[in-house]
C-alpha positions in Angstrom: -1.0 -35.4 106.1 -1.4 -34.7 102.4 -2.7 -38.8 101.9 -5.6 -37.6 104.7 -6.8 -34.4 103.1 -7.2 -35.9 99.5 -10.7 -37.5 99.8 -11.7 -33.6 101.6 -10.0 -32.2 98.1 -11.5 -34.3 95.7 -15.0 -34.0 97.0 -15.0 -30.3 96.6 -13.2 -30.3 93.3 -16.0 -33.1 92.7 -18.2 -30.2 93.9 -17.4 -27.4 92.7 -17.6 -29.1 89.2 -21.4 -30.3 89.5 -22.1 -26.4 90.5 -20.4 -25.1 87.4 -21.7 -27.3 85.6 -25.3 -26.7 86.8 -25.1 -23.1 86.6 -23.9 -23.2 82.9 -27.1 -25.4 82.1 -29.0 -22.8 83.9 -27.4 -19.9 82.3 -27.3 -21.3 78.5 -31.1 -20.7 77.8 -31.1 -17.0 78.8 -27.8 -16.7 76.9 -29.4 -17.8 73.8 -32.3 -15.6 74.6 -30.0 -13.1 74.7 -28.2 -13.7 71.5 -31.6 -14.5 69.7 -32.8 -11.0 70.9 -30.2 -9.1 70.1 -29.7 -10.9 66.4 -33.4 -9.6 66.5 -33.2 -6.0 67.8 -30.3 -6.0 64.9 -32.9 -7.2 62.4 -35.8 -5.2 63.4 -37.5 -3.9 60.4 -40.1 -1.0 60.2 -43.6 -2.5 59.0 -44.9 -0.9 55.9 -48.5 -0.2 55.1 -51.1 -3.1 54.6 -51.9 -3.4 50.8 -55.5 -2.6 50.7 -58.2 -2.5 47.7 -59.6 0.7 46.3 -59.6 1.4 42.8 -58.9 5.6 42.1 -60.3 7.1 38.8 -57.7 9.4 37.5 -59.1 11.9 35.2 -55.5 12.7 33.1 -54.6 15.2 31.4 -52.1 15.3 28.2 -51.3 17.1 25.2 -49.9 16.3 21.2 -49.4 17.7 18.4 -52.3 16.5 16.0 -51.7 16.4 13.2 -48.1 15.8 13.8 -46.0 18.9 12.2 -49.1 20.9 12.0 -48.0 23.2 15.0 -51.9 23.0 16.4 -51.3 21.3 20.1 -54.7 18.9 21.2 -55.5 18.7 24.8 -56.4 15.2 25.8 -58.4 14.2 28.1 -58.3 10.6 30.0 -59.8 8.4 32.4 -57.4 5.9 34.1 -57.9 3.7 36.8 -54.9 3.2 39.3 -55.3 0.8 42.5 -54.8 2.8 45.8 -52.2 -0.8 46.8 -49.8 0.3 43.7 -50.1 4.0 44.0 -47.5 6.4 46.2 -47.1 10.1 46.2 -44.4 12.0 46.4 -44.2 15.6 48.0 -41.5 17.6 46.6 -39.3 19.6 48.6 -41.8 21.3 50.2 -39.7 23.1 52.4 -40.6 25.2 56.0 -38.5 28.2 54.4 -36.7 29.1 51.1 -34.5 32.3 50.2 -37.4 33.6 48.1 -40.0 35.1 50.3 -42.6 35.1 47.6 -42.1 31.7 47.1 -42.0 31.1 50.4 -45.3 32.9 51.3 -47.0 30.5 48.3 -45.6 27.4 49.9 -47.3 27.9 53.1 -50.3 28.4 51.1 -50.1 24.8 49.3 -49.2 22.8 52.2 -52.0 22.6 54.2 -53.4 22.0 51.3 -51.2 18.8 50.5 -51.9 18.0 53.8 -55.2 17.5 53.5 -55.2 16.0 50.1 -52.1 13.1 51.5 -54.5 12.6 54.4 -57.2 11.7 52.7 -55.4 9.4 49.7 -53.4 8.0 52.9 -56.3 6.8 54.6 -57.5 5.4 51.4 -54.7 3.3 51.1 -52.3 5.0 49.2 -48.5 5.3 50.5 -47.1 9.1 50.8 -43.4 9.6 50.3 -42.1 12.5 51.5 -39.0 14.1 49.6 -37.4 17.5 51.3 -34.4 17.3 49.8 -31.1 17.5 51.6 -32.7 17.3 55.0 -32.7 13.6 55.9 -30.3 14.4 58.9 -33.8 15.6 60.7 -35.1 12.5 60.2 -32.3 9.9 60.5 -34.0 8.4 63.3 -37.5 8.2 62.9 -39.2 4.8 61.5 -40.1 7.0 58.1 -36.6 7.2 57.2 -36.2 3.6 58.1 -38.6 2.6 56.3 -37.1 3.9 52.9 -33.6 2.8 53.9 -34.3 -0.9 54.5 -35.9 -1.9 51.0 -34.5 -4.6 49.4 -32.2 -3.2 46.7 -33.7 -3.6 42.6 -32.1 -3.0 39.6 -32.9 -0.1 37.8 -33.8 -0.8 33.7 -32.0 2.3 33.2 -29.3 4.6 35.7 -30.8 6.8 38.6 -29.3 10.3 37.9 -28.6 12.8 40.6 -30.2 15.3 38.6 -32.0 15.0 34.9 -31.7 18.2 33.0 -33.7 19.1 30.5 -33.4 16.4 27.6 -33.2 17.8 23.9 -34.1 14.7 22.6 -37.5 14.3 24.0 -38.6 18.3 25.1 -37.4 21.6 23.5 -36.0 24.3 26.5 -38.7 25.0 29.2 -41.3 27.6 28.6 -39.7 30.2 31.2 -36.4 31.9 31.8 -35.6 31.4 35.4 -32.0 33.4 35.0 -33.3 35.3 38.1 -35.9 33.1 39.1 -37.4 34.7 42.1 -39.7 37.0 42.2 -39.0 39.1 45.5 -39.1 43.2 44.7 -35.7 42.6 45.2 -34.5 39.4 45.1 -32.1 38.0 48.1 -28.6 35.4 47.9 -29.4 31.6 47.0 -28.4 30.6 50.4 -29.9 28.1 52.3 -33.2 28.7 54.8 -34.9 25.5 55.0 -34.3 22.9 57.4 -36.9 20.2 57.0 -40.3 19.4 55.7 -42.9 22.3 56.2 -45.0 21.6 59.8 -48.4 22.0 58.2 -47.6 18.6 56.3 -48.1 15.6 58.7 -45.6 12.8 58.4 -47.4 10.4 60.6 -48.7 6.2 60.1 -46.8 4.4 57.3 -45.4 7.4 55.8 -41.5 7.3 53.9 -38.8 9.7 53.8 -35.8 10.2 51.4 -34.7 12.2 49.2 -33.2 10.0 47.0 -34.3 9.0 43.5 -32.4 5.0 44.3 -34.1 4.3 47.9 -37.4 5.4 46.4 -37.5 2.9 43.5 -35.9 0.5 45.4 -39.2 0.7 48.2 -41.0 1.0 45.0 -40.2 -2.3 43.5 -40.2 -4.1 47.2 -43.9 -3.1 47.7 -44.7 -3.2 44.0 -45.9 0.5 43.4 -46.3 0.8 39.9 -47.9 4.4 39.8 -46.5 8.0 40.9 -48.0 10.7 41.7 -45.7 13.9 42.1 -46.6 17.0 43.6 -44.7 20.0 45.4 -42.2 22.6 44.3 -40.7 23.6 41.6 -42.6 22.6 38.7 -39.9 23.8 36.2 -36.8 22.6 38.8 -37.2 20.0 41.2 -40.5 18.6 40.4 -39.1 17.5 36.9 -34.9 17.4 37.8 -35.0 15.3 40.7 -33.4 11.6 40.8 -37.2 10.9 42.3 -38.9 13.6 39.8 -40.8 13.1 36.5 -38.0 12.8 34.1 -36.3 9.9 36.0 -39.7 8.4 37.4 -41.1 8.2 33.4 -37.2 6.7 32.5 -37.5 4.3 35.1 -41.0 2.9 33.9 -43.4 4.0 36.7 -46.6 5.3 35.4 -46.4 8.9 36.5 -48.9 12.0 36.6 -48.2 15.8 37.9 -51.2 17.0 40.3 -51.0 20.2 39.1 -53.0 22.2 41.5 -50.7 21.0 44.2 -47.5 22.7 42.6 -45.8 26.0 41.7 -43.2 26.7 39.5 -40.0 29.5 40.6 -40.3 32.1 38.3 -40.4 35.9 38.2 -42.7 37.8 35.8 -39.8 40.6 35.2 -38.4 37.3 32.9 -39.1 36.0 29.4 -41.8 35.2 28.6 -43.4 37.8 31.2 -46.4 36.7 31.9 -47.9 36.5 35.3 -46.6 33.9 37.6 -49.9 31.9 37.6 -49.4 31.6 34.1 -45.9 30.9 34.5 -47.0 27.7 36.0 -49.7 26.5 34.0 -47.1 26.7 31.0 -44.6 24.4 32.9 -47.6 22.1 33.5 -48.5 22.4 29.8 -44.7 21.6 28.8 -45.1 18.7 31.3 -48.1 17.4 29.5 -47.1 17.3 26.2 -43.3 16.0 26.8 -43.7 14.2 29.8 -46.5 12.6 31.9 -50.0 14.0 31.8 -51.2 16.0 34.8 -54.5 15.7 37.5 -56.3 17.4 40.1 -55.6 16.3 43.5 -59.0 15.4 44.3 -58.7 12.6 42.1 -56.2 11.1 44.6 -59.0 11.5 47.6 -61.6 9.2 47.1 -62.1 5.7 45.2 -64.5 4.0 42.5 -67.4 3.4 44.9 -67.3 -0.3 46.1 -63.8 -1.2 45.1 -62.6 -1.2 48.9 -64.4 -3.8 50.0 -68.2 -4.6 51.0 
């Protein structure tokens, strides 16, 4: 009985081999498909702005002592040509809230402002950063915060601080006391209001997020930015203090400028050296320009040398 079923037996196992067989053949391509696209999705990278031409004219302002030990500061005046391809702006904490509602109230002033001013420069070719600090968890996953995070890491010349105080080698102490910084009638707790970048400020197109001084010069080097512009709040805290603010971005070898009409320092007028806040800010700026970097107006960020983008 078993000697009769055998040829019945070995034709299906005969069978039943070809039609394993086949269907593994049939199967392989889409399972390589499969692994290709999923090494892709894995891979997937956020595209970053096309490098186009445009030259921007960048009227800068500095200051020095001239002569030198003769305690009479010269304002200098400078026209610099940056291409729109090598140039990035960074908005400084501009926050939707802070605990000082004066300061809050002058923030909501400036960003529409900024907004406009980034709109323009971005649709001139010029790459906008934005930097709320300690808010990335808003923006973990959007394609801006991508962005910033997949740059290919560079070696800074010299370390990325978390924070750069004020250095005695290079800048005597700033020009304002800020023991009680805000200027409220009476001034609230430091606590924490803000929870993200303020609305009127468009993160939109090619735009970056961080708030870290390493991701930024790391996206800097990959795309080869050369030139910073730095605008937002606080001129005599964050603006200069930041690991991405002036004192690390001039350490770290960018060529860097303050637009100073698009910032505002924390200060309270009841404080040395009690003058009026306006003033308090123009003083920072002047500190800035003399020790620092020198400063522009934003409109020189909004347009380009006529006929350097193209026919």
């Amino acid at each position: 009985m078993g000697e009769k079923n055998r040829p019945a037996r070995t034709l299906w196992n005969w069978t039943l081999g070809v039609t394993r067989a086949s269907l593994l053949i049939c199967l392989a391509p889409l399972s390589f498909a499969t692994l290709a696209y999923g090494d892709e999705a894995a891979g997937t990278r956020e595209p970053n702005r096309p490098k186009i031409s445009g030259t921007l004219l960048l009227n800068q302002r500095s200051r020095a002592e001239e002569p030198a030990g003769s305690g009479h500061v010269e304002v200098r005046l400078r026209a610099v040509e940056w291409q729109a391809a090598e140039t990035a702006i960074v908005i400084c904490d501009v926050w939707d809230d802070i605990y000082c509602q004066r300061a809050a109230q002058r923030m909501a002033v400036l960003a529409p402002e900024i907004n406009r001013v980034v709109t323009a420069a971005r649709d001139r070719g010029v790459m906008i950063v934005h930097a709320p600090s300690s808010t990335m968890d808003v923006y973990a996953d959007t394609p801006y915060r991508r962005r910033m995070q997949q740059a290919s890491a560079a070696e800074p010349p010299v370390p990325i601080a978390g924070w750069c105080h004020v250095d005695p080698d290079r800048e005597p102490p700033l020009p304002l006391d800020v023991t009680n910084p805000c200027d409220d009638p009476e001034p609230p707790r430091q606590v924490r209001r803000y929870q993200r970048e303020h609305p009127a400020i468009a993160m939109t197109g090619f735009d970056g997020v961080s708030d870290s001084g390493v991701e930024i010069y790391n996206f800097c080097r990959q795309e080869g930015i050369k030139n910073i512009a730095i605008l937002g709040v606080h001129t005599n805290m964050c603006v200069l203090g930041r690991s991405f603010g002036i004192r690390q971005m001039v350490r770290l070898g960018r060529n860097v400028v303050l637009v100073r009409d698009l910032t505002d320092a924390m200060y309270d007028p009841r404080q040395p050296p009690h003058v009026s806040h306006a003033r308090g800010t123009e003083l920072v700026v002047e500190h800035i320009e003399r020790y620092w970097c020198p400063s522009i107006e934003s409109r020189d960020l909004t347009r380009v040398v006529e006929g350097s983008d193209g026919p």
